[in-house]
C-alpha positions as CSV (number, residue, x, y, z in Angstrom):
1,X,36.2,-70.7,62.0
2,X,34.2,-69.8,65.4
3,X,33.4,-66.2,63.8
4,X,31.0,-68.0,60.8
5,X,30.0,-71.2,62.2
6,X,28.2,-70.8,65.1
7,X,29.7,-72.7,68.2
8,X,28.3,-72.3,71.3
9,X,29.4,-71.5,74.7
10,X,27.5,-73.9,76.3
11,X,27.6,-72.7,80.4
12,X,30.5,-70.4,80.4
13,X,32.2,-70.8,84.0
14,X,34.5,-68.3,85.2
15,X,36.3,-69.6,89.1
16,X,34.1,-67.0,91.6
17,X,31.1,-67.1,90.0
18,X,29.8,-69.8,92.1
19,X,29.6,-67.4,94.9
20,X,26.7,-65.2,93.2
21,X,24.2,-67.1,92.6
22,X,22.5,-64.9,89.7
23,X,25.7,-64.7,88.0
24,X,25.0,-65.8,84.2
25,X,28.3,-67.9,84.6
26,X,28.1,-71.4,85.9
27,X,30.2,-74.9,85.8
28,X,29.3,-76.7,82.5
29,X,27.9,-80.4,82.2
30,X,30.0,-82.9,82.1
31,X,27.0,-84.8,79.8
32,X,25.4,-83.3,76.6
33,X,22.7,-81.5,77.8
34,X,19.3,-82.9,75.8
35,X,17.4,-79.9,73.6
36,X,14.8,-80.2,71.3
37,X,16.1,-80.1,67.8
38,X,15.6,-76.3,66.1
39,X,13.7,-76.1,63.2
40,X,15.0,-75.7,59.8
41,X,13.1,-72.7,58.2
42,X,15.1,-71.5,55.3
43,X,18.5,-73.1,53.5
44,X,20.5,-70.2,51.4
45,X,19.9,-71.5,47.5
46,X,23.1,-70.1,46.9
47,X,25.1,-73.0,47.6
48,X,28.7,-72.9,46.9
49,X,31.3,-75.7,45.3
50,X,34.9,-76.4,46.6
51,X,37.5,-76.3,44.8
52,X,38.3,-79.5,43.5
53,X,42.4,-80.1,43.1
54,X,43.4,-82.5,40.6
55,X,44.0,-85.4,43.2
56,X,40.5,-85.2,44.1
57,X,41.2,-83.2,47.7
58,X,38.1,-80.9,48.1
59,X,39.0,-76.9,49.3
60,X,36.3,-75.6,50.9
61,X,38.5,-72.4,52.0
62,X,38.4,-70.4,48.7
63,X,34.9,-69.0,49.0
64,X,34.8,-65.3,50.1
65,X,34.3,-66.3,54.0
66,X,37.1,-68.5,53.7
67,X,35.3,-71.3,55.1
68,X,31.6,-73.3,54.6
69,X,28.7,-73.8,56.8
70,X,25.8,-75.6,55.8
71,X,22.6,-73.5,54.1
72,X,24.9,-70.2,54.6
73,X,26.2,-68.4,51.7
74,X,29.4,-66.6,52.0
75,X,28.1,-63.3,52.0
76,X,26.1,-64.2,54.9
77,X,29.2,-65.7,56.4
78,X,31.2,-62.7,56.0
79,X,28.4,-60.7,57.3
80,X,27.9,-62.6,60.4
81,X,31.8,-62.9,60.9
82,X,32.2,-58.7,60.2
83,X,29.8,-59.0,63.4
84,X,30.9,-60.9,65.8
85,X,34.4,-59.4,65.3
86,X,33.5,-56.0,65.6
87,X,31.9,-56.7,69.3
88,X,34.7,-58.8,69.8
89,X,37.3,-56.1,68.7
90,X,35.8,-53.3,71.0
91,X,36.2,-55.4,74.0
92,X,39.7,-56.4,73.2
93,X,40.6,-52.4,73.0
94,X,39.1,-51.7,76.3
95,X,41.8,-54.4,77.3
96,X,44.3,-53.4,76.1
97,X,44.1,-50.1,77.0
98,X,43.5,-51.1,80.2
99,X,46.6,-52.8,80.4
100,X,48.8,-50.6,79.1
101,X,47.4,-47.9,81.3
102,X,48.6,-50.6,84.5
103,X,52.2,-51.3,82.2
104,X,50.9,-54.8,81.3
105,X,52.4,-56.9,79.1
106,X,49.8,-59.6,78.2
107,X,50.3,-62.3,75.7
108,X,48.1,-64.9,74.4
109,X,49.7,-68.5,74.2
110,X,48.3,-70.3,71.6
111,X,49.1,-74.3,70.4
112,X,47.8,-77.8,69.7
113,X,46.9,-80.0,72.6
114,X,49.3,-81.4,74.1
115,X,52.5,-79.2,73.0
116,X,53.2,-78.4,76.5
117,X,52.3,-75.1,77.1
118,X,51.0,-75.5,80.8
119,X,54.4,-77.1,81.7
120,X,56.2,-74.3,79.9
121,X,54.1,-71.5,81.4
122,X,54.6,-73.1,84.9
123,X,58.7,-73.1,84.6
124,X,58.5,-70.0,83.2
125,X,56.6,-68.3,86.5
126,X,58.6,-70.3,88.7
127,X,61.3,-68.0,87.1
128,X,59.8,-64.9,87.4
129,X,58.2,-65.0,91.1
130,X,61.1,-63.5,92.4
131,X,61.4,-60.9,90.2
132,X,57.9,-60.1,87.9
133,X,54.7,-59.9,89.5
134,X,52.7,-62.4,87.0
135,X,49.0,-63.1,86.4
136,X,47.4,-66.0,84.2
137,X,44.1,-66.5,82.9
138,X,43.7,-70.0,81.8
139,X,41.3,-71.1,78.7
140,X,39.9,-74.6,78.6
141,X,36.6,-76.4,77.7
142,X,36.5,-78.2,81.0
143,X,38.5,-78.7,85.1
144,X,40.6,-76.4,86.7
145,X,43.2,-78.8,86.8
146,X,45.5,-76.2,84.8
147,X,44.9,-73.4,86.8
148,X,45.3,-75.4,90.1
149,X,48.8,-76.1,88.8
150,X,49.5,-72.1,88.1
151,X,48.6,-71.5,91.8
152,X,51.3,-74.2,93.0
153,X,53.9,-72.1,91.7
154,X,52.5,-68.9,93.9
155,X,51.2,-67.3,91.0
156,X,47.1,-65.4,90.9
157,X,45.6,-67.7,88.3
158,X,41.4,-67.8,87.5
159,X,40.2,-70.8,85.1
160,X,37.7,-70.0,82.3
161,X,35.9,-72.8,81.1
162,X,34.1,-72.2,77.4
163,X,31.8,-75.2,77.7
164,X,31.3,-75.7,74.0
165,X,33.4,-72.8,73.1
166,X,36.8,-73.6,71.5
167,X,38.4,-70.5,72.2
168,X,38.8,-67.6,74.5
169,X,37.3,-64.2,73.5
170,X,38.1,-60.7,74.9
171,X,34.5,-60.6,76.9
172,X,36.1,-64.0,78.8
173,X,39.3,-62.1,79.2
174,X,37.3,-58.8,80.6
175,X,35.6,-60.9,83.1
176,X,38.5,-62.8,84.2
177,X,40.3,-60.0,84.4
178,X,38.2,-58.2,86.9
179,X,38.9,-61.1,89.2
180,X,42.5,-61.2,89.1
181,X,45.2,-58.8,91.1
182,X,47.2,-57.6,88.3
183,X,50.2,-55.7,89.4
184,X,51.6,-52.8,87.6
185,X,54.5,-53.5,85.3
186,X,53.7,-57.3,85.5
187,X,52.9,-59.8,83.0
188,X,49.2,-61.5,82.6
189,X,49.6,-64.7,80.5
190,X,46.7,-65.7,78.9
191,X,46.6,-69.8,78.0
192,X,44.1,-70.4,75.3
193,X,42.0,-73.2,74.7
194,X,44.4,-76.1,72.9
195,X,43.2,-75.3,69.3
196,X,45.5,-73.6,66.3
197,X,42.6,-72.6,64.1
198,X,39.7,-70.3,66.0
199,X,42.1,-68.6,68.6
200,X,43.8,-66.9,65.3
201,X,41.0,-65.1,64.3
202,X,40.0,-63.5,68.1
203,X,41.9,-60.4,69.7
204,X,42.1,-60.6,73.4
205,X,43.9,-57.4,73.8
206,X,47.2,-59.5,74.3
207,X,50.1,-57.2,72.6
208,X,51.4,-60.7,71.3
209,X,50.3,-64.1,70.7
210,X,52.9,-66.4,70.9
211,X,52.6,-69.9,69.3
212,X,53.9,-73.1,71.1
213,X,54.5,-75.7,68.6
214,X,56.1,-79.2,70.0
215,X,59.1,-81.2,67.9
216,X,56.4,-84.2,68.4
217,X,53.8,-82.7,66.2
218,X,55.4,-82.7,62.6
219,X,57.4,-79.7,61.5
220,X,54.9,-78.9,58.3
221,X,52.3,-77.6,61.5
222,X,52.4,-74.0,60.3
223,X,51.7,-75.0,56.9
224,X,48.4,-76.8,58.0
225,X,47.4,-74.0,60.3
226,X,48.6,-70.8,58.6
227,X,46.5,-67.9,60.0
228,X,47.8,-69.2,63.4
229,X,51.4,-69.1,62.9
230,X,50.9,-66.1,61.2
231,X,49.4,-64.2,63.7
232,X,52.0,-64.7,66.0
233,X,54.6,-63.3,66.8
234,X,56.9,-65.6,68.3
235,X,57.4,-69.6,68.3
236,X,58.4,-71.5,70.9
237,X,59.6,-74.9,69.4
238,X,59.2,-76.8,72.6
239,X,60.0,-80.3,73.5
240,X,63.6,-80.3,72.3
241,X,65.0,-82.5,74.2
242,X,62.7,-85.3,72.4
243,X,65.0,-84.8,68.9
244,X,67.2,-87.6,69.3
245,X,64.0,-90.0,69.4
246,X,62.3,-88.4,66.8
247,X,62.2,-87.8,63.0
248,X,61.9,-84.0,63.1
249,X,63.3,-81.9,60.7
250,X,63.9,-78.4,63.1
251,X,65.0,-76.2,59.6
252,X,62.1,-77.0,57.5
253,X,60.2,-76.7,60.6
254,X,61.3,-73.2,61.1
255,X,61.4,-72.5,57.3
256,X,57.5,-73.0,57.0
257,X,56.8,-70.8,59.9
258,X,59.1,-68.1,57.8
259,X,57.2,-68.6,55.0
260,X,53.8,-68.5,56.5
261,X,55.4,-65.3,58.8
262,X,58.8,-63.7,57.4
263,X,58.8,-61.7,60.6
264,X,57.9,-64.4,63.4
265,X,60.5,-64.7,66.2
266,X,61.6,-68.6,66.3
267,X,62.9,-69.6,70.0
268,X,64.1,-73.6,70.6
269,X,62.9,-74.7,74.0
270,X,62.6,-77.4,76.6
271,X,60.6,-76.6,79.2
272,X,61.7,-79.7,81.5
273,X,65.1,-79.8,80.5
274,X,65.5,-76.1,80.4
275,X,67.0,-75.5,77.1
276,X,66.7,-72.2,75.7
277,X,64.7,-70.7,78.9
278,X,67.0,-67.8,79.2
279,X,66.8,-66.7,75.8
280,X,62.6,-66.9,76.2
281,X,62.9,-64.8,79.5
282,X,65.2,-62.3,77.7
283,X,62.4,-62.1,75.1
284,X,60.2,-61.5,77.9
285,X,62.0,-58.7,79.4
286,X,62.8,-56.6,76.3
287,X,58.7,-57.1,75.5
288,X,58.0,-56.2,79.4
289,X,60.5,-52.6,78.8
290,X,59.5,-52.3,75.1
């Protein structure tokens, strides 16, 4: 995961930042940027085996760290990852204090590419305008094209692109934050980067993350990306009106997120059909008065 092995941001861009120009953020390339390759000084000698399962699949997520990086040994990996989280952890609690001190309710939407997430956050704000004052930060490597979209419906949005980055952190979501009117007793959305493995393991200060997971993408998802699902707290199982074209089992689907998470919140959706809308605004409102 991002907290052991080392991915970069690249040029961090947050929208606004072209105005200063000293700020430290700034648009990414759209090339791979050429760099002289680092030298290799040291490898770790103690070099660590997967497990080995009797059908010959390797595991390399039984060590200590829970992962494997190349000339690192998993006490170094755990060291490095007790690191970066602790920063990352510190930030996140000044925002979520922050928030709670304005009545926030932020939550941190998490899913594969492609599950339709955007689409889903947009009918949901076109929902609320009338009633919630709403914010969005949205997370992806490169464009603004999603948050362009968020400002159609009338609703403050600010892109963060992570370059090379394949998540957001709580520093991204401080700085984005400072750019963004956030009402009191509103909702901020956060859209994270398309990606169900290194979102799971970074706090943003969200009070919940809630996992999009579309019928298209196999119902044994939160078996293949466990600390995801079980980080959330609710699924959204969008994309339901696709069922009669597909081969999508929707109770083993939701019986592997309850294994994974006997607590997670399971909600059936179609965000352009409209299917099970009210029951995820309901959800919304007991969390905004909770």
């Amino acid at each position: 995961m991002c907290t052991t092995c080392g991915c970069q941001h690249g040029n961090l861009y947050i929208e606004g930042d072209e105005r200063n120009p000293h700020s430290p953020f700034r648009a990414a390339p759209f090339a791979a940027a050429p760099r002289a390759a680092a030298p290799i000084s040291t490898i770790s000698l103690n070099a660590f085996s997967p497990d080995v399962a009797p059908d010959g699949a390797l595991d390399y997520g039984r060590g200590e760290a829970g992962t494997h990086a190349p000339g690192l040994s998993q006490r170094k990996m755990v060291e490095i990852e007790i690191n970066v989280l602790d920063k990352n952890n510190q930030i996140a609690q000044r925002n979520r204090q922050r928030l709670a001190a304005r009545g926030q309710l932020a939550l941190n939407l998490v899913s594969s590419p492609g599950s339709g997430k955007t689409t889903l956050l947009t009918e949901t704000l076109k929902r609320l305008r009338d009633t919630t004052p709403c914010a969005v930060i949205e997370g992806d490597q490169q464009t603004v094209n999603d948050a362009e979209r968020i400002r159609a419906t009338g609703t403050p949005a600010i892109q963060v692109n992570t370059g090379k980055g394949c998540h957001l952190d709580a520093q991204m979501v401080q700085d984005a934050m400072a750019r963004l009117p956030l009402a009191d007793n509103g909702v901020l959305f956060i859209e994270n980067v398309g990606n169900l493995v290194c979102p799971a393991g970074f706090d943003l200060g969200e009070r919940h993350k809630v996992a999009v997971l579309s019928v298209t993408e196999g119902e044994d998802k939160p078996l293949k990306y466990p600390h995801m699902f079980a980080a959330a707290s609710l699924m959204l199982l969008n994309k339901i009106d696709l069922l009669p074209y597909l081969n999508f089992d929707v109770e083993q689907c939701m019986a592997y997120a309850r294994q994974v998470n006997p607590n997670i919140t399971i909600l059936l959706v179609s965000a352009t059909r409209g299917d099970g809308m009210n029951a995820w605004l309901a959800w919304l409102e007991e969390q905004r008065c909770a």
